[in-house]
C-alpha positions as CSV (number, residue, x, y, z in Angstrom):
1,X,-18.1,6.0,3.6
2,X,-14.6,5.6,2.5
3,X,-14.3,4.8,-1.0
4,X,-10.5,4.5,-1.3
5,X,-9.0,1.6,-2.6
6,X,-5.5,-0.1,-1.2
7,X,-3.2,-1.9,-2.6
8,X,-0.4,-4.4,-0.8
9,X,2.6,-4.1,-2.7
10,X,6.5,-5.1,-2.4
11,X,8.8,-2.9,-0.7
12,X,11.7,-4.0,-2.6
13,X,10.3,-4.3,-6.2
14,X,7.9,-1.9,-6.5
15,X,8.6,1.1,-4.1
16,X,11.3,2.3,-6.1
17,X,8.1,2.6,-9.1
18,X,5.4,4.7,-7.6
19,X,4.8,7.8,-9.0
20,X,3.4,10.0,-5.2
21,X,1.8,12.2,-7.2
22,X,-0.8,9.9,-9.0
23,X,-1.5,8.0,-5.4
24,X,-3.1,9.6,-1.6
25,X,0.5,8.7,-0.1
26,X,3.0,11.4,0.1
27,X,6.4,9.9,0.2
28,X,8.2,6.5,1.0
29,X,9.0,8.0,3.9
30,X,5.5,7.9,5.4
31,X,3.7,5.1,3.7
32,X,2.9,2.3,5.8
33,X,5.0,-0.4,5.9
34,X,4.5,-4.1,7.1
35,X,6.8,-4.9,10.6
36,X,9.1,-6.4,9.1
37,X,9.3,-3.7,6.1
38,X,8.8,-6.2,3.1
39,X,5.4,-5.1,2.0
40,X,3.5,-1.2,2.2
41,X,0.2,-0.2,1.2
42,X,-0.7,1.8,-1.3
43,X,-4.3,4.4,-1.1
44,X,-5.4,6.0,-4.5
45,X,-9.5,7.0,-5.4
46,X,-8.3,6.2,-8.8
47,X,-6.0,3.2,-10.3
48,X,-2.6,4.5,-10.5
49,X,-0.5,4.0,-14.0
50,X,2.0,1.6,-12.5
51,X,-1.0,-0.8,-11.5
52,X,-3.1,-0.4,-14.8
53,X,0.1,-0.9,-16.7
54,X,1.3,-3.5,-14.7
55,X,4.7,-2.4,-13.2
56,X,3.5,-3.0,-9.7
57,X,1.4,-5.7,-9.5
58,X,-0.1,-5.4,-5.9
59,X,-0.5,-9.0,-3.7
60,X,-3.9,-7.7,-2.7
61,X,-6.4,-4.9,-3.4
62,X,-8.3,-3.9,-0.4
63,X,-11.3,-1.8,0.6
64,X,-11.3,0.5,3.6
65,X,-12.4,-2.2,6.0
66,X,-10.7,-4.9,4.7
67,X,-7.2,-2.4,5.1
68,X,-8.3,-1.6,8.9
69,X,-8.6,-5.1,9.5
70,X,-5.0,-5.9,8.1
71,X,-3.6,-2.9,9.7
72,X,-4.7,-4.2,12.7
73,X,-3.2,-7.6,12.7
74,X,0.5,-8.4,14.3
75,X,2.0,-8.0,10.6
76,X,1.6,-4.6,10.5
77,X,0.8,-3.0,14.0
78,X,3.2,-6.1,15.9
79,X,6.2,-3.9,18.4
80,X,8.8,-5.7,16.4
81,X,8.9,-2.5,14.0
């Protein structure tokens, strides 16, 4: 079972504030993005720093199924991307 955690975040306010080597993503260049590029989702085991001290504070924290589920809705898989 998965047992990451991920978090929806701001693409404009909080991007700019994530420290890649204390999350799973490697790069703004390949972490997901909504369609319409405004949000991105954030996968970490353990809470990164700019959560637990509250620089980013994500819209939602989700589990792996609850993140395949979002994926999967027109908001982040739509063809408008």
């Amino acid at each position: 079972m998965n047992s990451y955690t991920y978090a929806i975040c701001n693409v404009s306010s909080d991007l700019g504030d994530v420290d890649f080597s204390d999350v799973l993503n490697t790069s703004s260049a390949t972490t997901r993005t909504s369609t319409d590029e405004t949000l991105f989702v954030l996968k970490y085991k353990t809470t990164p720093t700019v959560i637990t001290n509250s620089t980013i504070t994500p819209s939602q924290t989700l589990n792996h199924s609850e993140c395949l589920t979002l994926m999967a809705t027109a908001a982040w898989s739509g063809s408008t991307r």
